[in-house]
Structures are given as C-alpha cells and as structure tokens.
PDB file as gemmi writes it, atoms N, CA and C in Angstrom:
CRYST1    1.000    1.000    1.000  90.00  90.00  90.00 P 1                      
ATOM      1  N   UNK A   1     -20.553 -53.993  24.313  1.00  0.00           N  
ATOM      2  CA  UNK A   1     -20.032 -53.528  23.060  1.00  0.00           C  
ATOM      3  C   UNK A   1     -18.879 -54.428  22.639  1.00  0.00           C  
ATOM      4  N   UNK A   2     -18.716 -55.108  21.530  1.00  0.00           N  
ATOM      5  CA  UNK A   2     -17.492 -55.912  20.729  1.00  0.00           C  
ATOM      6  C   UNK A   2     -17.013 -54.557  19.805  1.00  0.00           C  
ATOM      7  N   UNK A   3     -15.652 -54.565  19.900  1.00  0.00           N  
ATOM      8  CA  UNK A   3     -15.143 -54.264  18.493  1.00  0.00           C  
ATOM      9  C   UNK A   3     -14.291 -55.055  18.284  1.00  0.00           C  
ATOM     10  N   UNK A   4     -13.982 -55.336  16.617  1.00  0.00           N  
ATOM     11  CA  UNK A   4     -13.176 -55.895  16.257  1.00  0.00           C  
ATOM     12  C   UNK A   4     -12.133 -54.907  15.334  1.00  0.00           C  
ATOM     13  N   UNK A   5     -11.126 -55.381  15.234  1.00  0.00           N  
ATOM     14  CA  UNK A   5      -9.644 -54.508  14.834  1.00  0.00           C  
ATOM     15  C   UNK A   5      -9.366 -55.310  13.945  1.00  0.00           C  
ATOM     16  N   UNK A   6      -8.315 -54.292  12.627  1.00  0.00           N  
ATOM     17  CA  UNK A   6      -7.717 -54.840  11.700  1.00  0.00           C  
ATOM     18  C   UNK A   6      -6.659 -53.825  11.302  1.00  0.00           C  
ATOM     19  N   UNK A   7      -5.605 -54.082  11.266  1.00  0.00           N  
ATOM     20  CA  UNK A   7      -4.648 -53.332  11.135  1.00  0.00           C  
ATOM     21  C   UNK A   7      -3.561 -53.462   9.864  1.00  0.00           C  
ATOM     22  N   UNK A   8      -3.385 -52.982   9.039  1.00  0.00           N  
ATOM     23  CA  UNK A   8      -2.597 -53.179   7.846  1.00  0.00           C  
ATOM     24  C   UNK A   8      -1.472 -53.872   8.114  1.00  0.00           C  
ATOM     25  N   UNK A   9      -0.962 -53.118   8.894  1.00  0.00           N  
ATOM     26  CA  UNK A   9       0.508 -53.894   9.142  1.00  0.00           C  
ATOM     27  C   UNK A   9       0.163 -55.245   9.645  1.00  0.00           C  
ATOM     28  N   UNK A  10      -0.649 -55.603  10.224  1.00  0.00           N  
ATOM     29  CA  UNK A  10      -0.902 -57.059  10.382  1.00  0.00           C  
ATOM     30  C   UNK A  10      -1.051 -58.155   9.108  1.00  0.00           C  
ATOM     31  N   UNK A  11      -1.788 -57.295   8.141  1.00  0.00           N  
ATOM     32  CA  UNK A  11      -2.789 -58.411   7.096  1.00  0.00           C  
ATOM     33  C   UNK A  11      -1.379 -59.320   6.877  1.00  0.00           C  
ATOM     34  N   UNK A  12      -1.643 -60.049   6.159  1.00  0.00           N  
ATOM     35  CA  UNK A  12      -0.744 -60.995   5.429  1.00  0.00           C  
ATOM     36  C   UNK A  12      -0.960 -60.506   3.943  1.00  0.00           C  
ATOM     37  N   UNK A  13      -2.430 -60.477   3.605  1.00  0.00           N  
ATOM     38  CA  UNK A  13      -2.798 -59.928   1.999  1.00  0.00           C  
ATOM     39  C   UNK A  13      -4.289 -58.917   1.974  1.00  0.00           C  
ATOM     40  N   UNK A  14      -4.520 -58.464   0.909  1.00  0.00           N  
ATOM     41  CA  UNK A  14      -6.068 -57.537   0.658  1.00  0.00           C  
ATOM     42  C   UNK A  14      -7.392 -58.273   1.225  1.00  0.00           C  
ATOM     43  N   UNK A  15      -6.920 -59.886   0.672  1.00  0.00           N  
ATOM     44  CA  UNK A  15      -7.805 -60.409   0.881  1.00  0.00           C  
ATOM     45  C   UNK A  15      -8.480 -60.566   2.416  1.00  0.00           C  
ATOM     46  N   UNK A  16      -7.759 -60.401   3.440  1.00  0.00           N  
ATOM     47  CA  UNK A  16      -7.984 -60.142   4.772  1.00  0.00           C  
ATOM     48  C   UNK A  16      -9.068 -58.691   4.814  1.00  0.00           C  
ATOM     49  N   UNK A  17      -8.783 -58.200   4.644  1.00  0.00           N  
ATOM     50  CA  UNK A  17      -9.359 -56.594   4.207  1.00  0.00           C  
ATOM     51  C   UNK A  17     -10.848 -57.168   3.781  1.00  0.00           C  
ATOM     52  N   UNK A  18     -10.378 -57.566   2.289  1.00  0.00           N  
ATOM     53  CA  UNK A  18     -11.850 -57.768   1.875  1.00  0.00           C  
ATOM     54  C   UNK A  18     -13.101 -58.126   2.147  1.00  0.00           C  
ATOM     55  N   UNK A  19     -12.369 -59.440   3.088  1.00  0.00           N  
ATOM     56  CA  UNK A  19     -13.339 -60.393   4.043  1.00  0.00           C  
ATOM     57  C   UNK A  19     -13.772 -59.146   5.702  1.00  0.00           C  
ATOM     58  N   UNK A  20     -13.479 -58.527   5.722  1.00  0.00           N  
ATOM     59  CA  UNK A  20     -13.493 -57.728   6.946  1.00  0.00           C  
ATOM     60  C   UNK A  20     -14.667 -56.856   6.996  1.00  0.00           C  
ATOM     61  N   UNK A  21     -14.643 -56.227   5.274  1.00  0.00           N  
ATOM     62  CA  UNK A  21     -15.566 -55.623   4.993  1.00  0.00           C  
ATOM     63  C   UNK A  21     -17.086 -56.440   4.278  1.00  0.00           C  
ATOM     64  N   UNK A  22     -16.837 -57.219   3.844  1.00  0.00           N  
ATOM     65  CA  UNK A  22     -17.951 -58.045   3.822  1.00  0.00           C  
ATOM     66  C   UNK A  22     -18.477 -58.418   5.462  1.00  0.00           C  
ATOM     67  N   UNK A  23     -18.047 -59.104   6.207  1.00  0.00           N  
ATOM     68  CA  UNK A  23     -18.172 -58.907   7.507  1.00  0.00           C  
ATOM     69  C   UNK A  23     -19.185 -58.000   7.639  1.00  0.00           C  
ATOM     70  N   UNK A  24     -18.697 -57.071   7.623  1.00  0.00           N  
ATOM     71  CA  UNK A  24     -19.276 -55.699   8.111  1.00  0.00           C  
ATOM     72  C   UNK A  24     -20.768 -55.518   7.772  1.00  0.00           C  
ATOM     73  N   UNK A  25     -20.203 -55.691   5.929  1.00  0.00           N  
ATOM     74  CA  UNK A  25     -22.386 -55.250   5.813  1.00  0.00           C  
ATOM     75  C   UNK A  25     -22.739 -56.589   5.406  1.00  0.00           C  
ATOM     76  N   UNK A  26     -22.401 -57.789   5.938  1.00  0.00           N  
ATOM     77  CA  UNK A  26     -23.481 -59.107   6.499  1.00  0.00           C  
ATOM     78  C   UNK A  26     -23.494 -58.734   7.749  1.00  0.00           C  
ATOM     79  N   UNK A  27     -23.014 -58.307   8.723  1.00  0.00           N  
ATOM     80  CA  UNK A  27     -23.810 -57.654   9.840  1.00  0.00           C  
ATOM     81  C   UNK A  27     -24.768 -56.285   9.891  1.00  0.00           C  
ATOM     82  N   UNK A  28     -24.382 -55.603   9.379  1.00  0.00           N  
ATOM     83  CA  UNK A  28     -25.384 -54.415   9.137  1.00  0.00           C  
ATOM     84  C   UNK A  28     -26.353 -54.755   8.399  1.00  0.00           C  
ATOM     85  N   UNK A  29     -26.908 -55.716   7.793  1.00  0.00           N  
ATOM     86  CA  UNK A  29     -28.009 -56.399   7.443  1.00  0.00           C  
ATOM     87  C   UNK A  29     -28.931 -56.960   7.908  1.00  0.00           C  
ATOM     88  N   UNK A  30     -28.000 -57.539   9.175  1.00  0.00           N  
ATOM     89  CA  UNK A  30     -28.592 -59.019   9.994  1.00  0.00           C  
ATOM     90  C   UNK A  30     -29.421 -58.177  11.332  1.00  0.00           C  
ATOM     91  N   UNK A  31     -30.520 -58.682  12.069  1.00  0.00           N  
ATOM     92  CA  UNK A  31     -31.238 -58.527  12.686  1.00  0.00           C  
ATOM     93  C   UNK A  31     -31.800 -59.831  13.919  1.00  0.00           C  
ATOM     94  N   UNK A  32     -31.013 -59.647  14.114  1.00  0.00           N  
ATOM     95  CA  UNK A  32     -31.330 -61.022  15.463  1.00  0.00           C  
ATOM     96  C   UNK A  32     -30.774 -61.041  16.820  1.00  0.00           C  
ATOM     97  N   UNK A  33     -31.746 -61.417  17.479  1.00  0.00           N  
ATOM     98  CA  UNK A  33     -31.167 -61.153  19.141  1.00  0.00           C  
ATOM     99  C   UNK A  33     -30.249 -62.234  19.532  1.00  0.00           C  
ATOM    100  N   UNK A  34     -29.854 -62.740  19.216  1.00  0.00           N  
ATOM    101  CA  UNK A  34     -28.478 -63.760  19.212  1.00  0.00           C  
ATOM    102  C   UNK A  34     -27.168 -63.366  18.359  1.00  0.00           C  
ATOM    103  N   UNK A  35     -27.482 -61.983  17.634  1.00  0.00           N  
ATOM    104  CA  UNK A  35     -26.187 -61.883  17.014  1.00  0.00           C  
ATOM    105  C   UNK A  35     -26.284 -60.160  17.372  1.00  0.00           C  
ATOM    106  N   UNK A  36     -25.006 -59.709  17.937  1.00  0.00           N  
ATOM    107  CA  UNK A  36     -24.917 -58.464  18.656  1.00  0.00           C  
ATOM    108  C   UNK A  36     -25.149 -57.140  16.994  1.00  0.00           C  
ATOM    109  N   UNK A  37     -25.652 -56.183  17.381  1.00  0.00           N  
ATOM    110  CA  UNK A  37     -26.337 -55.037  16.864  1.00  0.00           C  
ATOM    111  C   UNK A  37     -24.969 -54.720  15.812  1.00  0.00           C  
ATOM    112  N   UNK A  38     -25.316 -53.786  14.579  1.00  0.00           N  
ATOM    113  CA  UNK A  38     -24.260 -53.512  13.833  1.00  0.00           C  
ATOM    114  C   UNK A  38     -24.524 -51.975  14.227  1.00  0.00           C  
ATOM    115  N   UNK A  39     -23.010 -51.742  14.725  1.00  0.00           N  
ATOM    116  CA  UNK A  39     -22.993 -49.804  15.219  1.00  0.00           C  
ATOM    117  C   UNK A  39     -22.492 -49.279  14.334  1.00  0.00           C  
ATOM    118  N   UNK A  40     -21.131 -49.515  13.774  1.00  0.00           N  
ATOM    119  CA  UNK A  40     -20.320 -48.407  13.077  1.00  0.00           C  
ATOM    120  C   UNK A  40     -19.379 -49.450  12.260  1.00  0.00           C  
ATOM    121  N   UNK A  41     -18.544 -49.013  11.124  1.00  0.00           N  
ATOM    122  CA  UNK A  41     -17.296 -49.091  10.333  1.00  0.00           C  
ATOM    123  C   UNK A  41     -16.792 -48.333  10.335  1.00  0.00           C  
ATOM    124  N   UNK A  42     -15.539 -48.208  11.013  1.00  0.00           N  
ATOM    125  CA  UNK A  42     -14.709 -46.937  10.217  1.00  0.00           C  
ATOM    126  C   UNK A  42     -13.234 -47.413  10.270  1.00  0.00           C  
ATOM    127  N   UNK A  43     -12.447 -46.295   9.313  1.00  0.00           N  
ATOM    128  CA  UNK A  43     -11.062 -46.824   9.720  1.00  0.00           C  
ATOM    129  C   UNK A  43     -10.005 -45.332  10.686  1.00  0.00           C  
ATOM    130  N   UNK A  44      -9.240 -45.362  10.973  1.00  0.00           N  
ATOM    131  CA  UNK A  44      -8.245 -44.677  11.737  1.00  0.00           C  
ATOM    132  C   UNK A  44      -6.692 -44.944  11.312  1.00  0.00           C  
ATOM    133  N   UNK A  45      -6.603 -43.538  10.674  1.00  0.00           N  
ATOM    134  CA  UNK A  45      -4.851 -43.283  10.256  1.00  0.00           C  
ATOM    135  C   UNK A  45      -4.127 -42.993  11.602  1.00  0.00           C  
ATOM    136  N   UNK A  46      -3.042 -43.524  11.772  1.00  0.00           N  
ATOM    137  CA  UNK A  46      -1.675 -42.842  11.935  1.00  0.00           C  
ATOM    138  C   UNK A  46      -0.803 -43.221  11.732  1.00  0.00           C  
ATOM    139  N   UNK A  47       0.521 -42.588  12.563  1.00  0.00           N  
ATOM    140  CA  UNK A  47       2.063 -43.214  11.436  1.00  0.00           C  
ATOM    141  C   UNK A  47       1.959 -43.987  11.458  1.00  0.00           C  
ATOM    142  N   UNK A  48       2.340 -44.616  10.180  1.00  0.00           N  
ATOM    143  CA  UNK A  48       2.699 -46.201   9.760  1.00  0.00           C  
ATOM    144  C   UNK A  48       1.489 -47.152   9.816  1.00  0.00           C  
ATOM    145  N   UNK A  49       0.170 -46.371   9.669  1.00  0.00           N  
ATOM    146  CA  UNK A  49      -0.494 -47.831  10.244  1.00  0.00           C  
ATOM    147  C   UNK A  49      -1.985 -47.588   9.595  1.00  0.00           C  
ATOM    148  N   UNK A  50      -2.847 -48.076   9.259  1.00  0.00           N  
ATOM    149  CA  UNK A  50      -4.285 -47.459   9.147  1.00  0.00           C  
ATOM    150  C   UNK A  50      -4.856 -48.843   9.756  1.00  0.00           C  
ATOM    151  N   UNK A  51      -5.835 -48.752  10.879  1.00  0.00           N  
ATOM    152  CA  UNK A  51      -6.764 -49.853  11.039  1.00  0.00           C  
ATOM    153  C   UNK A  51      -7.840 -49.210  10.998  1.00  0.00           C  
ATOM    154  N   UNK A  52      -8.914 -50.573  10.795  1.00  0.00           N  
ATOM    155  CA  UNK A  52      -9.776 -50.901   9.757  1.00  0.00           C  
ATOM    156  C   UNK A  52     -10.803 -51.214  11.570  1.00  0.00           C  
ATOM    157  N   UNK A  53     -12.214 -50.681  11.804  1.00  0.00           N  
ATOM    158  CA  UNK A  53     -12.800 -50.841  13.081  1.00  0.00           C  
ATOM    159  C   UNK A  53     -14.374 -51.601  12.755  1.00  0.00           C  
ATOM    160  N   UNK A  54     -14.598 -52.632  13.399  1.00  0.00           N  
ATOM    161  CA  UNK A  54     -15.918 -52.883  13.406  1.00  0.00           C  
ATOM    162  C   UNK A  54     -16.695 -52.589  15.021  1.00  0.00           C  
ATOM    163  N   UNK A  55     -17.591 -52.597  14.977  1.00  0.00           N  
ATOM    164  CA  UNK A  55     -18.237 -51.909  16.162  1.00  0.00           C  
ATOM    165  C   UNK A  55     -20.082 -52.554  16.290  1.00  0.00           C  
ATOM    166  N   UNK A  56     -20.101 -53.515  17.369  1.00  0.00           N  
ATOM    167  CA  UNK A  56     -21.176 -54.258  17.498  1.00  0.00           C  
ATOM    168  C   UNK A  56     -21.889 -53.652  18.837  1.00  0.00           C  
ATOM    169  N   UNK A  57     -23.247 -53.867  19.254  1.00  0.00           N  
ATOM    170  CA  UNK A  57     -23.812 -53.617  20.472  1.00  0.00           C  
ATOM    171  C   UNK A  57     -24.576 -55.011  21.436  1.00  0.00           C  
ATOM    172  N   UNK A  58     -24.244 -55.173  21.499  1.00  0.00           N  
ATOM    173  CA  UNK A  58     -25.274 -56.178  22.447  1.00  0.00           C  
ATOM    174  C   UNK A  58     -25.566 -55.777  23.729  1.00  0.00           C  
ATOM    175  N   UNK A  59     -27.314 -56.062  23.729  1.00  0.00           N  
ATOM    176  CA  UNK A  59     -28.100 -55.860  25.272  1.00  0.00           C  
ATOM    177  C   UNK A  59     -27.474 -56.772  25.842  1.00  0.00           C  
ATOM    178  N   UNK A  60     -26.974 -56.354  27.033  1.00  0.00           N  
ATOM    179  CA  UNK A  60     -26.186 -57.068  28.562  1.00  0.00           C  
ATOM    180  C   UNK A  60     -27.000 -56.761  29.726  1.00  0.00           C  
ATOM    181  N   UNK A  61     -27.329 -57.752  29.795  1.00  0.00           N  
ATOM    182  CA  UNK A  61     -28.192 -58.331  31.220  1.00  0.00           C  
ATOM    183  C   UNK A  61     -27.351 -58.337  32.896  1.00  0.00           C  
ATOM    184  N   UNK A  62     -27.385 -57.239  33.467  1.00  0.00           N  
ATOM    185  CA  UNK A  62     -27.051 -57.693  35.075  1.00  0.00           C  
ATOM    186  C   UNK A  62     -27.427 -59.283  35.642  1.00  0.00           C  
ATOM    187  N   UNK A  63     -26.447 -59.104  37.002  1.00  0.00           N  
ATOM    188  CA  UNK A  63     -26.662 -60.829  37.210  1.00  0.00           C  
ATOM    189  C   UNK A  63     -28.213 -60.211  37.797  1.00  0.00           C  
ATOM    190  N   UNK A  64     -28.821 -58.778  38.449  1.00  0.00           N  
ATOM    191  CA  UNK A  64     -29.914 -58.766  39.362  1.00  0.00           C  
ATOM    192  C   UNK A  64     -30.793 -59.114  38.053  1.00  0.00           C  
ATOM    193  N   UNK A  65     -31.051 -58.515  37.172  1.00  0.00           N  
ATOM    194  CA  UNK A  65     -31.858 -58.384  35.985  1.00  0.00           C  
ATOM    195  C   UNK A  65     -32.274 -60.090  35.680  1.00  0.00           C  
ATOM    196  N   UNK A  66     -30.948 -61.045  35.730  1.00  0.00           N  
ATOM    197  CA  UNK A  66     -31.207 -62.271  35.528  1.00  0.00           C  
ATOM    198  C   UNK A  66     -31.892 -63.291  36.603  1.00  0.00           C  
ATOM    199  N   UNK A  67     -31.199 -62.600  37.659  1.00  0.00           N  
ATOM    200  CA  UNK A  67     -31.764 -63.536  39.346  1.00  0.00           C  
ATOM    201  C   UNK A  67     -33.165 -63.179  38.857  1.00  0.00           C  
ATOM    202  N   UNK A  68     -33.818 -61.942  39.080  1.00  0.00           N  
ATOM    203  CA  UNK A  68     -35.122 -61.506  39.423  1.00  0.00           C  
ATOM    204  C   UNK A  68     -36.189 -62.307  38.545  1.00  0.00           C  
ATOM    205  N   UNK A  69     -35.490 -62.275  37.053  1.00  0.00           N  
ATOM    206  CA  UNK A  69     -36.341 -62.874  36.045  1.00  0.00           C  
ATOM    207  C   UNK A  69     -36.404 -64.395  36.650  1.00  0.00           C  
ATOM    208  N   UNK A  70     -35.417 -64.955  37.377  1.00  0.00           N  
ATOM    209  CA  UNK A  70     -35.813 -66.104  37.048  1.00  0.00           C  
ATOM    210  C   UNK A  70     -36.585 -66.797  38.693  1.00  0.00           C  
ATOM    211  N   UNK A  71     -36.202 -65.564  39.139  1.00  0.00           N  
ATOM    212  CA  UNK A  71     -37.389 -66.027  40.564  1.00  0.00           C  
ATOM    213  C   UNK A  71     -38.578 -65.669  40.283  1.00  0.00           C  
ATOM    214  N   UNK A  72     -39.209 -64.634  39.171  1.00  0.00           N  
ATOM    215  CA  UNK A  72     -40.428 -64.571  38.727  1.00  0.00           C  
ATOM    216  C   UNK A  72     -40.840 -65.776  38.216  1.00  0.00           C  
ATOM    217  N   UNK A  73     -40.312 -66.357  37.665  1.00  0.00           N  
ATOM    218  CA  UNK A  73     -40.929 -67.711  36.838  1.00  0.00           C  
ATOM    219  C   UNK A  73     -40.930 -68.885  37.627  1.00  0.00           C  
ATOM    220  N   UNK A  74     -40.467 -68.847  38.758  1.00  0.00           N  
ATOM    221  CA  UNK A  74     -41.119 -69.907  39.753  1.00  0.00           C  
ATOM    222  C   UNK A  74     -41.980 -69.624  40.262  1.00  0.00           C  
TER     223      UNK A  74                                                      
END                                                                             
C-alpha cells in the first residue's frame, strides 16, 4: 500500500492542491500492472491543519512467491 500526504500548512500555493487532485483521478483512471491500484481520496480535519490523502494498492510478491517462480522456469 503507498499513500501519499498533503497537508495545507505545507502547500506553498492552491496550485499544489490542484495538481494533487488531478493526480488522483489520472490514477483512478489508469489500469496497469506497473502502476499501483487507485484505492481512495480523502481528506482529514484537525486543529490547524486539513490534509489532503491519496491511497494506492499494489500486489507484493514474497521473496518465496519469487524464488519458487523462478525455479519453475528452469
């Protein structure tokens, strides 16, 4: 699982924001096993602060899952 964070008090400007959310649904669009799954957007208040959450999935392979596969193919 990736998430990525964005926090107001960080931005410098909106435009950070903006690009964050574009982000978001060019991944919730995208469909490819080289680019990790689109899970969730959301944001989270508290004092002083609202961040902004992206939330990815990627299938993760054990090292056994990887050994095994690749002693099958010899």
């Amino acid at each position: 699982m990736a998430v990525k964070a964005l926090s107001l008090r960080t931005m410098a400007d909106w435009k950070q924001l903006e690009l964050f959310e574009k982000e978001a649904d060019a991944l919730r669009s995208l469909s490819h096993p080289g680019i990790p799954a689109y899970q969730d957007y959301f944001e989270v208040d508290s004092d002083g602060d609202r961040a902004y959450f992206l939330v990815q999935v990627r299938q993760a392979y054990t090292f056994a899952c990887v050994h095994s596969s690749v002693r099958s193919s010899d």
